[in-house]
C-alpha positions in Angstrom: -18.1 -29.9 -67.7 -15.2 -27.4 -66.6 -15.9 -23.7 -66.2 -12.6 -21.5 -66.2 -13.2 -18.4 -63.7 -11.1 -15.5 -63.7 -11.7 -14.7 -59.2 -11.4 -11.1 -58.0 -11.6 -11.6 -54.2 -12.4 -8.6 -51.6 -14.6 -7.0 -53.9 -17.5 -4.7 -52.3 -20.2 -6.6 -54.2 -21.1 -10.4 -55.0 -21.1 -10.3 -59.0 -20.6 -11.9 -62.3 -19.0 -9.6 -64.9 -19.5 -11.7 -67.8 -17.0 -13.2 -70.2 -13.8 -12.4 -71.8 -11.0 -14.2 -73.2 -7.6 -15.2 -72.4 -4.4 -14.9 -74.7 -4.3 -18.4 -75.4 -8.3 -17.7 -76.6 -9.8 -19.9 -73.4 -13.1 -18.2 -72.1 -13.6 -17.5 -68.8 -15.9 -16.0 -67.0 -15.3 -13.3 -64.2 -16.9 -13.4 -60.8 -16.1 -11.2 -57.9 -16.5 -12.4 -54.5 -16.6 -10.3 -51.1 -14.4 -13.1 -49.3 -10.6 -12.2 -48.6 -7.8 -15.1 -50.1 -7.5 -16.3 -47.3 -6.9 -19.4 -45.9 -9.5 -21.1 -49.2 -12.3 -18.3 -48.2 -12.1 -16.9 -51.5 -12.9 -20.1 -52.8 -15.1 -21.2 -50.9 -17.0 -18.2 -51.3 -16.5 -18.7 -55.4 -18.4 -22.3 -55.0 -21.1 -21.1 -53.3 -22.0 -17.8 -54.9 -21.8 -19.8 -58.5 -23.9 -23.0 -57.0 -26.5 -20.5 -55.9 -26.7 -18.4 -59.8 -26.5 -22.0 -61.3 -29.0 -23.0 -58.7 -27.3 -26.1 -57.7 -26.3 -28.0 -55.0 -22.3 -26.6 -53.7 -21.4 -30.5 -53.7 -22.1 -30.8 -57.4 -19.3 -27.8 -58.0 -15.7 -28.5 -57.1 -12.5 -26.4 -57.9 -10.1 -28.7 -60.1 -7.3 -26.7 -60.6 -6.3 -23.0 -59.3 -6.7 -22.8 -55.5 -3.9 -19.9 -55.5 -4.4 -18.7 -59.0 -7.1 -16.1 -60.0 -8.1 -18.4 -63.2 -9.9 -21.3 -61.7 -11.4 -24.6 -63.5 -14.4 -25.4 -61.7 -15.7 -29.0 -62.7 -20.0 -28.7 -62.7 -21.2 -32.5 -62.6 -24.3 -32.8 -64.6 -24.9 -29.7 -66.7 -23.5 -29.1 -70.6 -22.1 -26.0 -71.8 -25.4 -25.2 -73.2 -27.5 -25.6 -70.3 -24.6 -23.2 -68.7 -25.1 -20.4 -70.9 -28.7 -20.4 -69.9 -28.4 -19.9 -67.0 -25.4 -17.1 -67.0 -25.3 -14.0 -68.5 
């Protein structure tokens, strides 16, 4: 399945915010990370704070599309949007 992310980088805590909507009406979810955009860190970071809430391996979540942008599709092999709701608030 493929998660859009809406990244706030060099934030002072690890955190998901929750959902909200875009002006084309996608959902997204908004996740701050304490990593600077630098050099894929932010990214990077992004992977591995969202394998660890999903409690997943990193190598089953990759970043499709975004690796500049602050919205992000992130491609989660093996889990349905159900099972995703679950397990995020």
């Amino acid at each position: 399945m493929r998660l859009f992310v809406r990244l706030t980088p060099k934030s002072s805590v690890e955190r998901i915010d929750g959902w909200d909507q875009d002006e084309k009406g996608r959902r997204f979810l908004k996740v701050r990370v304490r990593a600077a955009p630098i050099e894929g860190r932010a990214n990077e970071a992004l992977i591995a704070f969202l394998a660890k809430s999903l409690k997943l391996p990193k190598s089953r979540l990759s970043l499709v599309v975004g690796d500049t942008a602050r919205l992000k599709q992130i491609e989660i092999d093996g889990l349905d949007e159900s099972e995703l709701t679950g397990l995020l608030p």
